[in-house]
RONU-816790 format. One record per residue (C-alpha): x negated, y, z; residue in three letters. Coordinates in nm, 2 decimals, m for minus. Layout:
# residues N
X X&Y Y&Z Z&r ALA
...
//
This chain:
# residues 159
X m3.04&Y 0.74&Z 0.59&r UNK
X m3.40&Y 0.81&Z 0.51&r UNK
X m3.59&Y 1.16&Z 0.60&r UNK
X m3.83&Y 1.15&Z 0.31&r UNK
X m3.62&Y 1.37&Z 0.01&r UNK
X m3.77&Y 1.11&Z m0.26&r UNK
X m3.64&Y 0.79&Z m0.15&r UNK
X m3.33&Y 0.67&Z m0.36&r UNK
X m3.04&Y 0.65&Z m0.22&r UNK
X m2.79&Y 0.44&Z m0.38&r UNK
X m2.45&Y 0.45&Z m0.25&r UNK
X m2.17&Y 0.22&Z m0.29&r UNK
X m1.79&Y 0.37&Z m0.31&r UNK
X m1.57&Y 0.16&Z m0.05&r UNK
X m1.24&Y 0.27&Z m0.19&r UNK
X m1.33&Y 0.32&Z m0.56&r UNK
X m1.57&Y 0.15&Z m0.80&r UNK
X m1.81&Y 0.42&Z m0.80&r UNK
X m2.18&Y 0.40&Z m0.74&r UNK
X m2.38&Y 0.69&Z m0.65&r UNK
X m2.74&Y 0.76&Z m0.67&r UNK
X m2.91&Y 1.03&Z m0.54&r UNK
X m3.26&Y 1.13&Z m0.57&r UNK
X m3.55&Y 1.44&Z m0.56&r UNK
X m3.82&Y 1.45&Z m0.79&r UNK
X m4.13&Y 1.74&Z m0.73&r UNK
X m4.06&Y 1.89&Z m1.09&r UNK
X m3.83&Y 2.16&Z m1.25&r UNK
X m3.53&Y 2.02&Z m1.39&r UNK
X m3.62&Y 2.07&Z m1.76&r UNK
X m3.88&Y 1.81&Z m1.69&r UNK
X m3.69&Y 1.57&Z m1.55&r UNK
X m3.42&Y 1.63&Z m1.86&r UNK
X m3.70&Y 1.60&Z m2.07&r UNK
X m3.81&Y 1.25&Z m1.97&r UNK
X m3.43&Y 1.15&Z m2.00&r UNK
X m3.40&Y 1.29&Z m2.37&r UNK
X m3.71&Y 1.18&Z m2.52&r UNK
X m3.73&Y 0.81&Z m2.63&r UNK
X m4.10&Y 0.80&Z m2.59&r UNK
X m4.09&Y 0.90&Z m2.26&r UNK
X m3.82&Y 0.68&Z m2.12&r UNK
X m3.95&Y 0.40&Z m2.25&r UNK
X m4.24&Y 0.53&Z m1.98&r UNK
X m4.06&Y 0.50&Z m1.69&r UNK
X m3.71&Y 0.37&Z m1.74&r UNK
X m3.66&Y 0.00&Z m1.58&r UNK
X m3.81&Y m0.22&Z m1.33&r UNK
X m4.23&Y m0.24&Z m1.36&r UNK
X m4.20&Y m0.63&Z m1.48&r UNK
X m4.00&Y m0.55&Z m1.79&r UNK
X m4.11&Y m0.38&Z m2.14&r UNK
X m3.88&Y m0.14&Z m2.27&r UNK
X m3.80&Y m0.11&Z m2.66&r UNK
X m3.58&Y 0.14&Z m2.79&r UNK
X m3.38&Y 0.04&Z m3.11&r UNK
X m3.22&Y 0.35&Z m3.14&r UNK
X m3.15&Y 0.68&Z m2.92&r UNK
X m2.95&Y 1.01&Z m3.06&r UNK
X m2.97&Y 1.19&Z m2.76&r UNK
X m2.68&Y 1.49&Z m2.80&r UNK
X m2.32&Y 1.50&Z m2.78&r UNK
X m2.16&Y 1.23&Z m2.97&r UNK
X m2.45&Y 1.02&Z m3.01&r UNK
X m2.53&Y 0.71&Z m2.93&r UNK
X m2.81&Y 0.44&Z m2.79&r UNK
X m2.92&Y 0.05&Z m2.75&r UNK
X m3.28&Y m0.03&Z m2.57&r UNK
X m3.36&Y m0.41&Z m2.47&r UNK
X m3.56&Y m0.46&Z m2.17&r UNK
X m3.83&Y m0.78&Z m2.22&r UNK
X m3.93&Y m1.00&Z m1.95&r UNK
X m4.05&Y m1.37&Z m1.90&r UNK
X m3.73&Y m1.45&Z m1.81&r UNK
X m3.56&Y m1.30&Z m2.11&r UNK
X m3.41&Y m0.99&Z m2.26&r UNK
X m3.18&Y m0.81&Z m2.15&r UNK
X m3.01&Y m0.57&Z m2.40&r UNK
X m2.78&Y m0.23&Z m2.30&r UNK
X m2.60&Y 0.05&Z m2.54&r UNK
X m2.37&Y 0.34&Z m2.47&r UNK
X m2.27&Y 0.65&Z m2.65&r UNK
X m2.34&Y 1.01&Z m2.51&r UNK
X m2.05&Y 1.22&Z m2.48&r UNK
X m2.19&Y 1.54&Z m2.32&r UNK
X m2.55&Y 1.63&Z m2.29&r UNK
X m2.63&Y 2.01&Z m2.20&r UNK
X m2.98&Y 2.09&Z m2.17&r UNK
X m3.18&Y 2.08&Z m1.85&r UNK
X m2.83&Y 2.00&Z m1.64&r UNK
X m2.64&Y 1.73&Z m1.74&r UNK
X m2.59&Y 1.38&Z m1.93&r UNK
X m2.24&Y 1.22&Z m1.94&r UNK
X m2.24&Y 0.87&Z m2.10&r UNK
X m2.11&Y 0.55&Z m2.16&r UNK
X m2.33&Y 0.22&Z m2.00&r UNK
X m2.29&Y m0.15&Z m2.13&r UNK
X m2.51&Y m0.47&Z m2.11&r UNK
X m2.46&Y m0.70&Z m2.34&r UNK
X m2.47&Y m0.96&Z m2.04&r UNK
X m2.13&Y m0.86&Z m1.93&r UNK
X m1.90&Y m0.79&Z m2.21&r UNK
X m1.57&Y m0.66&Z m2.21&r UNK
X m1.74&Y m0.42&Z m1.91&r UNK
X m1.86&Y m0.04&Z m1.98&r UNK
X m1.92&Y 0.26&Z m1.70&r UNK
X m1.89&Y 0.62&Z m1.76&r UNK
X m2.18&Y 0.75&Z m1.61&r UNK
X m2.27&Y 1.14&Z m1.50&r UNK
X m2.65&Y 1.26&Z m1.41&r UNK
X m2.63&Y 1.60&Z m1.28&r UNK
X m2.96&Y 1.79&Z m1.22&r UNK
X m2.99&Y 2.11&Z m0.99&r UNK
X m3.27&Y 2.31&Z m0.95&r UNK
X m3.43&Y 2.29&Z m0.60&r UNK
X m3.69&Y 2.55&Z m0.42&r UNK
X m4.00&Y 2.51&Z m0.50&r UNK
X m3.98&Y 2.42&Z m0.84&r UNK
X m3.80&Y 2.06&Z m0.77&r UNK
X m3.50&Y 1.93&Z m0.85&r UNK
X m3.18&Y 1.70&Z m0.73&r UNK
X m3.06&Y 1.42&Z m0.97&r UNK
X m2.73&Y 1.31&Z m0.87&r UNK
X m2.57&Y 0.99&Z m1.07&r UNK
X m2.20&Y 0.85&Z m1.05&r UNK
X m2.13&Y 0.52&Z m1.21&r UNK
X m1.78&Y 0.45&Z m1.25&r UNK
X m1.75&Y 0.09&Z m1.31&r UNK
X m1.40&Y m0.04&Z m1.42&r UNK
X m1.36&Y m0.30&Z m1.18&r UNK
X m1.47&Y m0.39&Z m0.79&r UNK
X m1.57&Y m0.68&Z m0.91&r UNK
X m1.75&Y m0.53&Z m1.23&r UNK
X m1.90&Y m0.30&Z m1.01&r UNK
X m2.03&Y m0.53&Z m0.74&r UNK
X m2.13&Y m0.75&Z m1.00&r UNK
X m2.36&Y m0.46&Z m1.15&r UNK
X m2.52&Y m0.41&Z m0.80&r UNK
X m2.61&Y m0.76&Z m0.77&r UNK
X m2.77&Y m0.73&Z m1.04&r UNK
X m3.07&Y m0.59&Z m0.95&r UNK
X m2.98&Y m0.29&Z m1.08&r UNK
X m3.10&Y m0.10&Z m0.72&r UNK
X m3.46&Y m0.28&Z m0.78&r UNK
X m3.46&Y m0.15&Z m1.11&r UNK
X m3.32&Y 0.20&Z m1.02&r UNK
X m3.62&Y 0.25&Z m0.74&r UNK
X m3.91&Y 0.14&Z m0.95&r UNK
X m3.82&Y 0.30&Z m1.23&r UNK
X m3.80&Y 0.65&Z m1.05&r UNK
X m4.12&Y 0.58&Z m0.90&r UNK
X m4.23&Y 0.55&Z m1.25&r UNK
X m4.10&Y 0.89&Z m1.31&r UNK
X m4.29&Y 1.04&Z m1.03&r UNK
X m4.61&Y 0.91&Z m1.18&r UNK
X m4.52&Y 1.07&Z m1.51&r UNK
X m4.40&Y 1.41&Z m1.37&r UNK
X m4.71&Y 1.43&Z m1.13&r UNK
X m4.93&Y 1.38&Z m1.50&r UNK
//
């Protein structure tokens, strides 16, 4: 376990195929909201430094929907999902697929509490549906991706 409140922690359910990620940011919740709900701005941050990130289209509120490709040497790597409850400055409950894995979604749940000190707590649950979809997802890469792409948010909340 790490002392320093901005390292990512990404945890790994042993008994169900849940992945949890934890992780502090030195802004206000509606900021950190903000840089999930605007297209613009994830394309900022979202996603490991190597990869460009294009958004084909984002409808960020309940019932909406999304699909963003992420462009590298080695390829592209395409995602989409459909939002099933977004409420302002606290939460974001959606549906997660890449294209690389078919026949293999997650319901995923980002929780954001205020902090003191004008900070804030993102909490994330992935709920894969499979072990094996699951471990499969964190071989991936997926934790490089995660880390770099939330210090890429702490560059664009500091600015």
């Amino acid at each position: 376990m790490t002392t320093d409140t901005r390292d990512t922690q990404i945890i790994v359910d042993p008994d169900v195929p849940l992945v949890h990620i934890v992780r502090e940011f030195d802004a206000p919740p509606a900021r950190v909201f903000a840089a999930h709900a605007d297209p613009e701005l994830l394309k900022r941050w979202l996603g490991p430094h190597e990869l460009t990130m294009e958004v084909d289209h984002y409808d960020f509120r309940s019932g909406g929907s999304w699909r963003y490709s992420h462009r590298g040497d080695d390829g592209t790597y395409r995602f989409f999902g459909s939002f099933h409850e977004v409420r302002a400055d606290e939460l974001i409950v959606q549906t997660f697929a890449f294209e690389g894995f078919p026949d293999s979604v997650s319901l995923e749940r980002l929780e954001l509490v205020e902090l003191p000190g004008g900070r804030c707590r993102l909490t994330g649950t992935s709920l894969v549906d499979s072990f094996e979809g699951r471990d499969a997802f964190v071989a991936s890469g997926m934790e490089v991706g995660v880390r770099e792409g939330y210090e890429k948010l702490d560059s664009l909340l500091a600015g």
